[in-house]
C-alpha positions in Angstrom: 0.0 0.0 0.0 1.4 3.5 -0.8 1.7 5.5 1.8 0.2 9.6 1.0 2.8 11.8 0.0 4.3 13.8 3.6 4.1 17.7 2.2 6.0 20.1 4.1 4.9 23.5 5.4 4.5 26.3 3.5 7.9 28.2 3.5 8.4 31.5 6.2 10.8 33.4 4.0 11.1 36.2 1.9 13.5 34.6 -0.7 11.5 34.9 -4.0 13.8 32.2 -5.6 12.6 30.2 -2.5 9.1 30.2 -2.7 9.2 30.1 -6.3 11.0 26.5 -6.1 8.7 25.8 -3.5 5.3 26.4 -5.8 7.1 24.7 -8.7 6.5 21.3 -6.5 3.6 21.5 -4.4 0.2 22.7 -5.3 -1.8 25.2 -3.8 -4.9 23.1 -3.0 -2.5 21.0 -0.2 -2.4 23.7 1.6 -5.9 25.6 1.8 -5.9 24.9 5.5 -3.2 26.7 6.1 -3.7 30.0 3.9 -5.5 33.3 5.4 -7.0 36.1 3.8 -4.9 39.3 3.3 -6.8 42.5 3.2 -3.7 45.0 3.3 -0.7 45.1 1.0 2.3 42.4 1.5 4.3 44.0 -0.7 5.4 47.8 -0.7 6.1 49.1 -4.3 9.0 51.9 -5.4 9.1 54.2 -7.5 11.7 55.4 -9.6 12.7 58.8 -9.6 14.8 61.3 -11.8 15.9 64.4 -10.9 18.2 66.8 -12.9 21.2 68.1 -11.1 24.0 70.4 -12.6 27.1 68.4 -12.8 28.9 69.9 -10.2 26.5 69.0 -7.7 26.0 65.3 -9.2 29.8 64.9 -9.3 30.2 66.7 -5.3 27.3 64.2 -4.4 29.1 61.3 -5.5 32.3 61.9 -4.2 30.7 62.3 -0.3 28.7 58.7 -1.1 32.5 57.2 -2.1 34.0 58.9 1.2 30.9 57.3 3.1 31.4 53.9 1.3 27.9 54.3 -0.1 26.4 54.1 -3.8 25.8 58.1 -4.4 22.0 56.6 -5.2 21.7 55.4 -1.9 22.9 58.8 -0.4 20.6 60.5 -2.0 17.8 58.2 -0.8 19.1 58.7 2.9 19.1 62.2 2.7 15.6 62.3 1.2 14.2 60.3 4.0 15.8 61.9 6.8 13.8 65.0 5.1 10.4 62.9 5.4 10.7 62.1 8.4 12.0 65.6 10.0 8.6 67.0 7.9 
């Protein structure tokens, strides 16, 4: 007699390569008992922003992100949310 196929919980991780592998081999049904309902958003979306700056400014900005050890993008993102969030 075979015995019933042992299927493992549903993943707790945020690795999308993860749960993808995971929904490659298991089926959705197999686990109804253990899915809820989500009413807000799991996910949080960006957005992509460009701003014009003169060149001088761009290349000044860049230079502080490399003395920081930072990607100059990522500078500017701090520096626009520490403005957010003093508002």
């Amino acid at each position: 007699m075979e015995k019933p196929m042992r299927l493992k919980k549903i993943p707790q991780t945020d690795s999308i390569r993860e749960l993808a592998h995971f929904w490659d081999i298991h089926d959705l049904t197999d686990f109804e008992d253990e899915l809820e309902e989500v009413t807000e958003s799991v996910f949080q979306r960006e957005m992509l922003v460009r701003i014009r700056l003169p060149k001088n400014e761009f290349e000044t900005i860049k230079e502080i992100a490399k003395s920081r050890g930072v990607e100059h993008t990522e500078l500017i993102r701090q520096w626009v949310s520490e403005k957010v969030e003093a508002s």
